[in-house]
C-alpha positions in Angstrom: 0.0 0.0 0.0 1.3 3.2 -1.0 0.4 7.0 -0.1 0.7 10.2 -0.8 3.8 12.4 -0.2 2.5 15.2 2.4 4.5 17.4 0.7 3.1 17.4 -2.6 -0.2 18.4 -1.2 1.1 21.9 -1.0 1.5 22.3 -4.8 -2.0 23.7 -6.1 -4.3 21.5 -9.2 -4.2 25.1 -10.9 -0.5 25.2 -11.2 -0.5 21.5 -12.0 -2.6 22.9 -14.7 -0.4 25.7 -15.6 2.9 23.8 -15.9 1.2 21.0 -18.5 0.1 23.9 -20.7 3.9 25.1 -20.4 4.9 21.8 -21.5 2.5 21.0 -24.2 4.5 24.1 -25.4 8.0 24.0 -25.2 8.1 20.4 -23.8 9.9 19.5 -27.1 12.9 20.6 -26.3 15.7 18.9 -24.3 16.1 21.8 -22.1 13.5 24.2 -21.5 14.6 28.0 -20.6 13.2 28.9 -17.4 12.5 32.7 -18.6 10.4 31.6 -21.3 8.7 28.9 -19.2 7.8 31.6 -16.8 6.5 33.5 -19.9 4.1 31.1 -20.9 3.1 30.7 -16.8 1.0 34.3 -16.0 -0.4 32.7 -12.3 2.6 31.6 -11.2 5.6 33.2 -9.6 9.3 32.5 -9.7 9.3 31.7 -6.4 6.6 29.1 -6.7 8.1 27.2 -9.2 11.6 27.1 -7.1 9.2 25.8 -4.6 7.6 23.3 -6.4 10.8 22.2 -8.0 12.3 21.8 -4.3 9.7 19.6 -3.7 9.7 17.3 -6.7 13.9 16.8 -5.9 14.2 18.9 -9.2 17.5 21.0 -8.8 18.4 23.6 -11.8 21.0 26.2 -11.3 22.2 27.7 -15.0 18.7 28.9 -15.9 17.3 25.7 -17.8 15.6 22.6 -16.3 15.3 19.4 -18.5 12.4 18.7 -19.7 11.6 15.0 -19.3 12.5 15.8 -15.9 9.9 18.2 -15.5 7.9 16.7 -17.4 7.8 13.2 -15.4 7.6 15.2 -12.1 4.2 16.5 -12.9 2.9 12.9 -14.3 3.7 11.9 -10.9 2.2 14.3 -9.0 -0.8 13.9 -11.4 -0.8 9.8 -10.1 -0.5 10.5 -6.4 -3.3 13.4 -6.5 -5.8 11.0 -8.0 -4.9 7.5 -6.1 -3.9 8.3 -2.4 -4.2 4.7 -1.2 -3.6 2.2 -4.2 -3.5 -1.6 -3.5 -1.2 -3.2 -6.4 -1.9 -6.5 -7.1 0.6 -8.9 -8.7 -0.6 -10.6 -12.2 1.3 -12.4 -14.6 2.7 -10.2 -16.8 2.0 -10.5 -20.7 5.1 -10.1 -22.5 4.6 -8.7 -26.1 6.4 -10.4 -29.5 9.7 -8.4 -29.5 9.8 -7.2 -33.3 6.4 -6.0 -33.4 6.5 -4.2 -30.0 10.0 -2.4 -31.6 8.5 -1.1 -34.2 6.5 1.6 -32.4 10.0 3.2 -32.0 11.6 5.2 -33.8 15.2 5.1 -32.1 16.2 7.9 -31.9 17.3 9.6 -28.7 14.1 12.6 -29.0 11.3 9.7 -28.9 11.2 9.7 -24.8 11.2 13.1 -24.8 8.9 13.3 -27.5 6.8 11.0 -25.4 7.0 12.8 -21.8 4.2 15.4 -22.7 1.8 13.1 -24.0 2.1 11.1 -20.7 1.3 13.9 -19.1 -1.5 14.2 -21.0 -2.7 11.0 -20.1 -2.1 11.7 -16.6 -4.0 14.6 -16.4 -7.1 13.5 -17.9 -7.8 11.5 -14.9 -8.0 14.9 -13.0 -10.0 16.6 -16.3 -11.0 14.3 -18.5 -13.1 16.5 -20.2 -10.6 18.3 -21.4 -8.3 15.5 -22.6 -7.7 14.5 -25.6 -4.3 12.4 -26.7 -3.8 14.1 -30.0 -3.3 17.8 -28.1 0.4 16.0 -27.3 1.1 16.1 -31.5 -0.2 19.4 -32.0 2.9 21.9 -33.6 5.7 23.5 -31.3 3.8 26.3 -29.6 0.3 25.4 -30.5 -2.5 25.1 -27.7 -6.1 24.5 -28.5 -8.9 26.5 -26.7 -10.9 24.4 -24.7 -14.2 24.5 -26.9 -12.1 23.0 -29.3 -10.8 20.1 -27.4 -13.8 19.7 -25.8 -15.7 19.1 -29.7 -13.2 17.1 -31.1 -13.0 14.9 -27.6 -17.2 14.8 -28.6 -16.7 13.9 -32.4 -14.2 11.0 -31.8 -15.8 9.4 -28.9 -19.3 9.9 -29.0 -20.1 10.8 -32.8 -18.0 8.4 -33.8 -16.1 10.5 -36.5 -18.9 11.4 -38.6 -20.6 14.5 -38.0 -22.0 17.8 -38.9 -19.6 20.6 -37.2 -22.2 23.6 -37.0 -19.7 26.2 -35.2 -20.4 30.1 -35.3 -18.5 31.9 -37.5 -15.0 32.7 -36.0 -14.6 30.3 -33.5 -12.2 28.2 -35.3 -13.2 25.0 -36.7 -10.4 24.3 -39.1 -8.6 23.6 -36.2 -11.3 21.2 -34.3 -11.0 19.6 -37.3 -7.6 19.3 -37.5 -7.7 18.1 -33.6 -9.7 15.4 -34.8 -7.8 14.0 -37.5 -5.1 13.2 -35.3 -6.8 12.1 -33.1 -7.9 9.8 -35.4 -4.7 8.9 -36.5 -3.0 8.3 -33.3 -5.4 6.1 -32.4 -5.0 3.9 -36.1 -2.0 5.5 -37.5 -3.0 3.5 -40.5 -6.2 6.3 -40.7 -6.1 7.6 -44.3 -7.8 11.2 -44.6 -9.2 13.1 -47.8 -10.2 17.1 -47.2 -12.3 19.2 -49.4 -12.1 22.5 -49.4 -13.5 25.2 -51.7 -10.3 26.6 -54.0 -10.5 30.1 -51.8 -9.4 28.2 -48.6 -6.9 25.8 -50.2 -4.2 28.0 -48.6 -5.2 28.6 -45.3 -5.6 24.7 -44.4 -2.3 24.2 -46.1 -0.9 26.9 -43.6 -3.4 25.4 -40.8 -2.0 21.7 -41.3 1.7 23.0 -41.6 1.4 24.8 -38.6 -0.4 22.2 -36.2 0.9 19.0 -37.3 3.9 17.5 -38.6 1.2 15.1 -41.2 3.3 15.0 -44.3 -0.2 16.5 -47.1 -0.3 15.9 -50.5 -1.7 19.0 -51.9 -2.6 21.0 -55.2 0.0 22.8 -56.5 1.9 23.6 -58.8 4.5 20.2 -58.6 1.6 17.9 -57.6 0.9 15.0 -59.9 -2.5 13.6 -60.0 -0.7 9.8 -59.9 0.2 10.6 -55.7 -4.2 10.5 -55.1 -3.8 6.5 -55.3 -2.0 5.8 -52.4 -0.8 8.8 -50.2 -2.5 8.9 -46.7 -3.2 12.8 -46.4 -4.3 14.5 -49.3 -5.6 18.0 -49.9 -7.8 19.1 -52.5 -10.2 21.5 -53.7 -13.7 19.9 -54.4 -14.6 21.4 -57.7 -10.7 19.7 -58.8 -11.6 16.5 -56.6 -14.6 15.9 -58.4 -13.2 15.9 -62.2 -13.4 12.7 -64.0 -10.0 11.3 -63.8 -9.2 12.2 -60.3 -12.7 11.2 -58.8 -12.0 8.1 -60.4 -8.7 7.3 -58.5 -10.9 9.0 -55.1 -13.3 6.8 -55.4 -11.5 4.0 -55.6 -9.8 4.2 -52.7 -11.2 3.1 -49.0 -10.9 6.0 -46.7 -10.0 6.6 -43.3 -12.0 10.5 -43.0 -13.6 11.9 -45.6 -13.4 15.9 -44.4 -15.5 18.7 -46.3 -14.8 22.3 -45.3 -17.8 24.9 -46.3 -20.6 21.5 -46.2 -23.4 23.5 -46.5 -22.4 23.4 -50.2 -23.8 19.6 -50.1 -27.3 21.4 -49.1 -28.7 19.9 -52.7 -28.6 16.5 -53.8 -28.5 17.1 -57.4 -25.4 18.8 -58.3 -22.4 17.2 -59.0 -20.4 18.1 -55.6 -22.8 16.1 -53.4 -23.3 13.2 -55.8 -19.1 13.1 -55.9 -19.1 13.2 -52.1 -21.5 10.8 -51.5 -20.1 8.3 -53.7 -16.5 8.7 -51.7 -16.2 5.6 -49.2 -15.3 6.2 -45.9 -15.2 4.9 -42.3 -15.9 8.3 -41.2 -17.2 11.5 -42.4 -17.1 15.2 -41.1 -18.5 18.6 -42.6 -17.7 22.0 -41.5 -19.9 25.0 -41.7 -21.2 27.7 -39.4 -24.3 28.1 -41.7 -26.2 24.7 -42.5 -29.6 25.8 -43.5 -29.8 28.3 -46.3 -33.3 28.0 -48.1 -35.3 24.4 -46.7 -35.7 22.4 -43.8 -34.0 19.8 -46.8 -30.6 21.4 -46.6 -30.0 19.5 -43.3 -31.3 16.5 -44.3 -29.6 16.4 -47.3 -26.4 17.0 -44.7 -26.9 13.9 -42.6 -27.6 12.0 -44.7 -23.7 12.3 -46.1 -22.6 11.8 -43.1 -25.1 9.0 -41.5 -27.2 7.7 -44.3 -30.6 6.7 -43.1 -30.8 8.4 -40.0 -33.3 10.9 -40.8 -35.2 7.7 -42.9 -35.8 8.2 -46.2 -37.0 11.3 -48.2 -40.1 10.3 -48.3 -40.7 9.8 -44.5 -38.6 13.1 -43.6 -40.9 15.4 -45.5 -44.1 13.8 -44.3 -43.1 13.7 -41.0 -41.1 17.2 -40.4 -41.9 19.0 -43.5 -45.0 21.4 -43.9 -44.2 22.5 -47.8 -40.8 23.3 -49.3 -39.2 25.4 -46.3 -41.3 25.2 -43.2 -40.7 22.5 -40.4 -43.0 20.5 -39.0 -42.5 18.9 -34.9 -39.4 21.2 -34.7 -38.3 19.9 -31.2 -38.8 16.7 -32.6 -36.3 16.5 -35.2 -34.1 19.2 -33.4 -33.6 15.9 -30.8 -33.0 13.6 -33.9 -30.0 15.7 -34.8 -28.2 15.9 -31.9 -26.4 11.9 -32.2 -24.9 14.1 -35.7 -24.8 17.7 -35.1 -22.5 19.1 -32.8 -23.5 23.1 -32.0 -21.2 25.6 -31.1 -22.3 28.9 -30.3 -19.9 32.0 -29.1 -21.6 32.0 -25.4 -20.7 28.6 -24.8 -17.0 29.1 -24.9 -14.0 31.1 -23.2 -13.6 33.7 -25.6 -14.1 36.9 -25.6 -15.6 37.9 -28.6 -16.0 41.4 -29.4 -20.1 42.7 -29.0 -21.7 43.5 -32.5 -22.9 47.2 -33.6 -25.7 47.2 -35.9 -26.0 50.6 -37.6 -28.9 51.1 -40.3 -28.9 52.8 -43.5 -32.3 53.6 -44.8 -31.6 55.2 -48.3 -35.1 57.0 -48.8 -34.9 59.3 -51.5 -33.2 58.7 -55.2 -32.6 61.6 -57.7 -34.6 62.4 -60.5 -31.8 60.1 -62.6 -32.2 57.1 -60.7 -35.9 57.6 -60.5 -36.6 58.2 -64.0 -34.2 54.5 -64.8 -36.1 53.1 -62.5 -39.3 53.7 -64.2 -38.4 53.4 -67.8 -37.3 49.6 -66.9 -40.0 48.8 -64.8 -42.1 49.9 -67.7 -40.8 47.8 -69.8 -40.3 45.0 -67.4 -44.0 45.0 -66.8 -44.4 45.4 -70.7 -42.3 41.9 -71.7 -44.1 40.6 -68.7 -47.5 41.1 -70.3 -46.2 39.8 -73.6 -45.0 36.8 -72.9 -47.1 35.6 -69.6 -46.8 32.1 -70.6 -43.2 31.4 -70.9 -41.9 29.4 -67.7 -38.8 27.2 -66.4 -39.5 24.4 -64.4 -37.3 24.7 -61.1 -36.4 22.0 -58.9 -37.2 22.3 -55.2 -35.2 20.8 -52.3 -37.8 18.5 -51.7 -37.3 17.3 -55.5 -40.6 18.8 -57.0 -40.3 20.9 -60.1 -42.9 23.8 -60.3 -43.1 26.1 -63.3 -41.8 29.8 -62.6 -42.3 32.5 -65.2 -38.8 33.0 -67.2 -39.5 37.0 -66.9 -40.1 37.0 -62.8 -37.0 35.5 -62.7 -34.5 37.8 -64.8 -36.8 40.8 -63.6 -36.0 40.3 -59.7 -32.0 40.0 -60.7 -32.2 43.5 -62.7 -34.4 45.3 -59.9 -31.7 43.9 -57.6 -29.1 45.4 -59.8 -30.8 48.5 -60.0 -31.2 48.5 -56.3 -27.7 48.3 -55.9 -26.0 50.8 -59.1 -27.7 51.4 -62.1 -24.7 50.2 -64.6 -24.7 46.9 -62.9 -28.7 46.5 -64.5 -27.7 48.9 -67.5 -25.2 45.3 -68.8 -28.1 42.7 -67.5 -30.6 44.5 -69.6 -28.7 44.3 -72.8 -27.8 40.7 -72.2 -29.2 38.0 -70.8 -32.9 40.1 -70.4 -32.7 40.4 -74.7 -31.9 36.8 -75.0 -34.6 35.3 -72.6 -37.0 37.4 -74.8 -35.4 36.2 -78.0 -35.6 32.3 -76.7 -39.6 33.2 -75.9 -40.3 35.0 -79.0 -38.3 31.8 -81.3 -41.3 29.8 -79.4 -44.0 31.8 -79.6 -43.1 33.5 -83.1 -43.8 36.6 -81.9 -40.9 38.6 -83.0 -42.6 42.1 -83.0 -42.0 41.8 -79.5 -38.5 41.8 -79.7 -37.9 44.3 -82.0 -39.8 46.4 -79.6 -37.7 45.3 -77.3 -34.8 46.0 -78.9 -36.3 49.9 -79.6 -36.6 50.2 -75.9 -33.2 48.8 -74.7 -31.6 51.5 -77.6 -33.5 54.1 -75.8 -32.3 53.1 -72.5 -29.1 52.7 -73.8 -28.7 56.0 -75.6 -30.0 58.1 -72.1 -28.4 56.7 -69.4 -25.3 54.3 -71.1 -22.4 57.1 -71.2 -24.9 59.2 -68.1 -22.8 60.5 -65.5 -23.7 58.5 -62.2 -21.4 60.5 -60.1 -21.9 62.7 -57.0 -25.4 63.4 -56.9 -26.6 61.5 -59.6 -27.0 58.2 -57.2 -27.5 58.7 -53.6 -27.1 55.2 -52.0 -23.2 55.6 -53.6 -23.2 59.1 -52.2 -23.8 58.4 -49.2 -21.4 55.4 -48.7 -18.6 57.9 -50.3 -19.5 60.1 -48.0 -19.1 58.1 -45.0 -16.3 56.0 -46.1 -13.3 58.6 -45.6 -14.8 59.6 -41.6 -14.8 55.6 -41.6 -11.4 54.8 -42.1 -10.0 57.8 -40.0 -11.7 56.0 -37.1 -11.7 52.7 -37.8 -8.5 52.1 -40.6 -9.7 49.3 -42.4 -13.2 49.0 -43.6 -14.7 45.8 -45.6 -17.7 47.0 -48.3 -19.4 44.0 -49.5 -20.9 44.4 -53.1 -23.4 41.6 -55.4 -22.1 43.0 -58.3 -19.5 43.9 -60.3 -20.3 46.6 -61.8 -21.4 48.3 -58.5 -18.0 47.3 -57.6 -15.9 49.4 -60.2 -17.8 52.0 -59.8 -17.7 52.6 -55.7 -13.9 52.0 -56.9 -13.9 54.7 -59.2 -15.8 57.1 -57.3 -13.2 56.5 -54.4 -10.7 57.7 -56.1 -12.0 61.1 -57.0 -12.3 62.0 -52.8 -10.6 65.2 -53.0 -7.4 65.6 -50.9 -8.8 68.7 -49.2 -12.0 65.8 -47.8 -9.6 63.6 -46.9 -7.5 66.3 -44.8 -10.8 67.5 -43.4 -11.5 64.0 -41.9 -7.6 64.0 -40.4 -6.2 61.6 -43.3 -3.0 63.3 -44.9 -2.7 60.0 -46.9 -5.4 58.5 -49.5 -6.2 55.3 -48.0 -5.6 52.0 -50.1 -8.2 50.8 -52.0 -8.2 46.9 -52.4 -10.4 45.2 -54.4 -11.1 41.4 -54.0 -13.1 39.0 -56.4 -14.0 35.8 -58.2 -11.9 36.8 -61.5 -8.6 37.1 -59.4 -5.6 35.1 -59.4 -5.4 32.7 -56.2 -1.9 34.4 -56.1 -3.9 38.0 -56.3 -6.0 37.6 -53.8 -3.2 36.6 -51.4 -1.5 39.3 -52.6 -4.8 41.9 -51.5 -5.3 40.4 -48.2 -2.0 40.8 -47.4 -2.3 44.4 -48.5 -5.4 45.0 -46.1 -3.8 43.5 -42.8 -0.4 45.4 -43.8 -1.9 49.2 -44.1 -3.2 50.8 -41.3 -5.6 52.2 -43.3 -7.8 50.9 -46.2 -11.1 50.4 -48.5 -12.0 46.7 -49.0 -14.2 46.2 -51.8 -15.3 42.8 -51.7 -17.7 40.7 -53.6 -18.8 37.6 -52.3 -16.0 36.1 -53.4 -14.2 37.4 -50.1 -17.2 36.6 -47.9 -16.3 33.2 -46.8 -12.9 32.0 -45.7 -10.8 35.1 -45.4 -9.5 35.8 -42.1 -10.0 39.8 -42.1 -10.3 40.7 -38.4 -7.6 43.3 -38.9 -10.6 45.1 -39.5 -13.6 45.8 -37.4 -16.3 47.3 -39.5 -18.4 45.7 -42.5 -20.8 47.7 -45.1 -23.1 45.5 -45.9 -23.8 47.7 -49.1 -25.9 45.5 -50.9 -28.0 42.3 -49.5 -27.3 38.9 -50.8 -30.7 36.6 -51.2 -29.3 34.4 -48.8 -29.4 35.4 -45.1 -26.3 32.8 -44.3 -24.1 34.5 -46.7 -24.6 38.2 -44.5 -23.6 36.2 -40.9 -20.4 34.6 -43.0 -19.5 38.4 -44.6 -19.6 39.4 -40.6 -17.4 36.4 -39.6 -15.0 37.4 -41.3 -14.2 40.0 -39.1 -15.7 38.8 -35.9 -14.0 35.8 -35.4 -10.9 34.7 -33.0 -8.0 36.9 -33.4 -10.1 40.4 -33.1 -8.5 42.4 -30.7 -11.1 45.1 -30.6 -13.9 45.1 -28.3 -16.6 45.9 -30.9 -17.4 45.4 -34.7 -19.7 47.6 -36.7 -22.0 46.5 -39.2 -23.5 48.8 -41.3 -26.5 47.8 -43.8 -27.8 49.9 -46.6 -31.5 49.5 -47.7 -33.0 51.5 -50.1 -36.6 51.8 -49.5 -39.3 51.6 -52.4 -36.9 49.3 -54.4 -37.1 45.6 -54.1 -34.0 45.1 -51.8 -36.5 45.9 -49.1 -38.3 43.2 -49.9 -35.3 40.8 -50.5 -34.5 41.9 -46.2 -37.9 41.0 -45.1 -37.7 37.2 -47.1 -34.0 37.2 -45.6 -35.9 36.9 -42.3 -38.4 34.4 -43.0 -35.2 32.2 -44.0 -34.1 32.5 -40.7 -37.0 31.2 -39.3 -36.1 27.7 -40.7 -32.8 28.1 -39.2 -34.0 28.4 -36.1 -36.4 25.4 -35.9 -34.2 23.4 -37.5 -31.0 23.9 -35.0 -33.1 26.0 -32.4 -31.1 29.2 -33.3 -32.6 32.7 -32.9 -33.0 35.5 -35.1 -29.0 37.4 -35.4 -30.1 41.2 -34.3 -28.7 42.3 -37.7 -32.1 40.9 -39.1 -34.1 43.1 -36.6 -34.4 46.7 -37.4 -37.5 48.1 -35.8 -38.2 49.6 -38.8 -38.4 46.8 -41.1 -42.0 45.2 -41.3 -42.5 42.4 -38.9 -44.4 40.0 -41.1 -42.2 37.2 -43.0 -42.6 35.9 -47.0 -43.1 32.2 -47.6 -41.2 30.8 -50.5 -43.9 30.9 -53.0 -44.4 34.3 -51.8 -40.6 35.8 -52.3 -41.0 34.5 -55.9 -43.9 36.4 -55.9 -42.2 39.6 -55.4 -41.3 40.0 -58.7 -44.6 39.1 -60.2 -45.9 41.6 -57.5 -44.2 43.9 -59.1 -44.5 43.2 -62.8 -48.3 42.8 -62.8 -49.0 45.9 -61.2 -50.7 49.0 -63.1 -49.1 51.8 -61.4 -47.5 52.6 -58.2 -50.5 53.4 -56.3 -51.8 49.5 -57.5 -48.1 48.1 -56.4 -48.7 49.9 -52.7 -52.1 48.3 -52.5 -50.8 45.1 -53.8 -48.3 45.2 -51.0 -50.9 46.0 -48.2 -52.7 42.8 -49.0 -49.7 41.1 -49.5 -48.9 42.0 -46.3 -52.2 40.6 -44.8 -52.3 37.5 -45.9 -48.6 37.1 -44.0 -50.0 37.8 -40.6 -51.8 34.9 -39.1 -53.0 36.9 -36.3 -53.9 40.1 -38.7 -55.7 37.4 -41.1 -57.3 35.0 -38.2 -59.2 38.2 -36.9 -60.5 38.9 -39.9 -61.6 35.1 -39.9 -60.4 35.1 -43.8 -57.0 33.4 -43.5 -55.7 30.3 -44.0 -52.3 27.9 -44.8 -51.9 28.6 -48.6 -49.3 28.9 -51.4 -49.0 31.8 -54.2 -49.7 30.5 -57.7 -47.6 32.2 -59.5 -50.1 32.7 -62.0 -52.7 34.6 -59.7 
């Protein structure tokens, strides 16, 4: 029978605690230099670790202490703390086949000391085993994981059994719970193979991620890889769109594979495109997808999710939308299936972990008047909108749902919403749409229905449109959403620095660019900047080499003008910067929280970020915010999320669009006589939302919009 030392009682859990997380650091070296020990060790003093060392039986006199010795002082404090009175009893001991047991070593002299910190490791779980997880012992020199991210991967491995859905908040860091993972994985079977799919604008942080937390040796895309290395490296890194071409899918599939990892999943939100049919048919023991923002559109994009990763546990298609779906979007029994997705689903929201993340500032822009330019564009397209509307009332595509139905849409709703959009956001970006993909949608309709009057009336009105407002000047005063973001940009950066602008287009783009640079020196002195901040501008026609190139531009000024597309809205790590313009609205309400992330995330040293969101009212980007909403409402019954504040201006109408409904926006719109009929169209519109508006008036009930009606 043994027992505790008294002494050793005197040495605090916490700095047990504190001298492991020391070690998991610089425990690599032979000899470990107090000074920088002591840096990494904030709660304890010099004197305390003299003391703790003088009871150990550790002496050090030159400044450095070895590390194994250290290292094996606290593993044995660790033992004595947990078992005070253990009875050891004798059993025959089971001696292993020599050659097999030697070839777990390396044999080199660096493979004890190698070994002493995950010991430790080991030995401290038994006081937190929580918090323990082998692999945290292989991570890179100087590389700790926060807890949250132990704590996940610890969840993933042991009680997901490796395939999951990783549903983390932007910013919180998943890449590397994902990474903790696969080595966990692979110290556990170092014979674990692993395949990770990226999309091409985040091949080069995971290679950076993967350099810098393990010493995995990756196969990745570049520019000396050879396709011929897929068919039996362990660790390969690919972007998905290059994964999925013929010849290398072929080799993929082929191959049995450890993890199958998928960065950005909730691009596997639809079964029938190519990415999710090239995923599915991958074959794996286990399976893991990364995204902060799983449901986009339907109740079907999570389904579609799980069942990658755990075919069959949400039944078949069939049974998951009679059970849990009310029509294309809405959720049916919502606690129901929430519970169903918690064996696959592992949450991770920014209260539930040790960081302090900065608070979020939602400032509104309400654009409410246009100049006589703008207005006058506005109505000479709508006009004739409305006009090729009326002409051709027949023509329809069939879209696919999520649920796999196809319903017939009108051809014209469907162009017509992307120019108003355009023409929400700059009139040049609508000025291009008009010209081409508008003329040949009416040209396809008028091959079918032979009525080419129609388009050489069309093609009198686009030369009139053309002729006015082509070669117009759109400058100061001539377009007062861009005014007004000109305006605020230069105060902007003389507070903040470095300011993100996120743009659908890109025409609205080049010209917030050009109108940039024609700020006067004498406004920029006025706002206290004697030099003309950079302007950077990021999108999906740059280089990969490019667009390393700008970010490294924006976090190496002190101040700058980052005009983004939504090419930059996913991926980057910009929180150098602290406030995002939201200048125009994407459809999809996911996108808008992944354009914040990318400045609210770990690494953002301010307190606060600002977001600020331009709405023009009387345009149909008003109407776009209100169904941005609604789409958040299937969020939350799905993972029992709430609204983001971003989506609650007090201002904004309360009452949400149904699916059917958003497409009928546009048709809304079109099919209205004047503006006085659109208003009136929108009141009852309006109405028939409200359950509580319609049940008093004992006229409403569950219906969908015929887009015909």
């Amino acid at each position: 029978m043994t027992s505790a030392n008294d002494k050793s009682a005197d040495v605090p859990l916490s700095r047990i605690s504190e001298y492991l997380r020391g070690l998991s650091i610089l425990g690599r070296e032979d000899a470990i230099v107090i000074s920088e020990l002591m840096a990494l060790l904030p709660d304890v003093t010099l004197r305390q670790f003299r003391e703790d060392c003088d009871v150990w039986g550790i002496s050090w006199t030159s400044g450095t202490i070895d590390s194994s010795v250290l290292s094996r002082a606290v593993r044995r404090e660790l033992h004595k703390r947990k078992h005070h009175d253990v009875i050891v009893g004798l059993e025959p001991a089971v001696i292993p086949d020599p050659k097999s047991f030697l070839t777990h070593f390396d044999g080199d002299a660096s493979s004890s000391r190698q070994a002493a910190p995950i010991e430790a490791a080991y030995a401290y779980a038994v006081a937190r085993p929580r918090h323990f997880l082998s692999s945290h012992g292989d991570v890179g020199s100087r590389r700790v994981a926060y807890r949250h991210q132990v704590e996940d991967a610890l969840h993933l491995v042991e009680e997901m059994l490796g395939n999951g859905i990783v549903v983390h908040e932007v910013g919180l860091g998943k890449t590397i719970t994902a990474i903790l993972v696969i080595l966990e994985l692979v110290r556990r079977d170092p014979s674990t193979t692993c395949l990770i799919l990226v999309p091409s604008n985040l091949l080069e942080q995971w290679e950076k991620e993967l350099a810098r937390w393990t010493e995995l040796k990756i196969t990745k895309e570049d520019k000396g890889y050879a396709p011929v290395l897929l068919k039996h490296d362990p660790y390969v890194l690919l972007t998905i769109d290059t994964a999925k071409e013929e010849r290398r899918a072929r080799v993929l599939q082929s191959r049995q594979w450890g993890l199958v990892l998928v960065d950005e999943g909730h691009w596997l939100r639809n079964d029938d495109i190519a990415r999710y049919r090239f995923v599915y048919s991958l074959r794996a023991r286990f399976r893991l997808l990364l995204t902060a923002t799983p449901v986009h559109n339907s109740g079907y994009d999570i389904f579609h999710q799980v069942n990658l990763v755990r075919p069959g546990h949400l039944g078949r298609k069939a049974v998951f939308a009679d059970h849990f779906m009310r029509d294309e979007r809405q959720i049916n029994h919502a606690e129901d299936l929430q519970a169903r997705l918690v064996a696959v689903v592992s949450q991770r929201q920014r209260h539930e972990t040790d960081l302090k993340l900065p608070t979020r500032k939602i400032v509104p822009i309400e654009i409410a008047d246009r100049s006589d330019q703008e207005r006058d564009l506005y109505n000479n397209v709508l006009s004739l909108l409305r006009g090729i509307y009326r002409w051709h009332l027949g023509g329809a595509n069939f879209l696919r749902r999520a649920s796999g139905k196809e319903e017939a849409v009108s051809q014209l709703v469907l162009i017509s919403m992307l120019v108003l959009r355009e023409l929400a956001s700059h009139p040049r970006a609508a000025l291009k749409t008009l010209a081409g993909p508008l003329r040949k949608t009416v040209e396809r309709l008028a091959g079918t229905t032979g009525a080419t009057a129609d388009l050489k009336n069309l093609d009198h009105k686009l030369g009139q449109i053309a002729a006015e407002y082509e070669n117009a000047d759109w400058g100061a005063g001539k377009h007062q959403k861009t005014d007004h973001l000109i305006e605020q940009l230069p105060a902007l950066a003389s507070r903040y620095g470095r300011i993100i602008v996120y743009v659908e287009f890109r025409e609205t783009q080049k010209a917030i660019v050009a109108r940039l640079a024609q700020i006067s020196k004498e406004t920029l002195l006025a706002h206290g900047l004697r030099r003309r901040p950079e302007t950077i501008v990021y999108h999906g026609e740059l280089t990969r080499t490019e667009k390393t190139r700008n970010e490294l531009r924006l976090a190496n000024s002190k101040k700058a003008w980052f005009i983004s597309t939504d090419a930059g809205g996913q991926g980057l790590n910009l929180q150098c910067a602290r406030v995002v313009v939201n200048f125009d609205f994407p459809w999809n309400p996911m996108r808008v929280e992944q354009r914040i992330g990318r400045v609210d995330r770990i690494g953002q040293d301010d307190p606060s970020v600002s977001i600020h969101n331009y709405i023009t009212r009387g345009t149909i980007e008003e109407y776009v915010y209100r169904a941005l909403r609604e789409k958040l409402h299937v969020c939350e019954d799905v993972l029992g999320r709430v609204i983001p504040k971003i989506f609650q201006l007090e201002s904004m109408h309360p009452r949400f669009a149904t699916q059917d409904d958003v497409l009928g926006i546009g048709q809304i719109i079109l099919s209205s006589e004047n503006e006085e009929d659109l208003r009136r169209r929108f009141r009852q519109f309006s109405t028939e939302l409200d359950p509580e508006e319609a049940a008093a008036s004992k006229m409403w009930k569950p219906r969908k919009r015929r887009l015909d009606e």
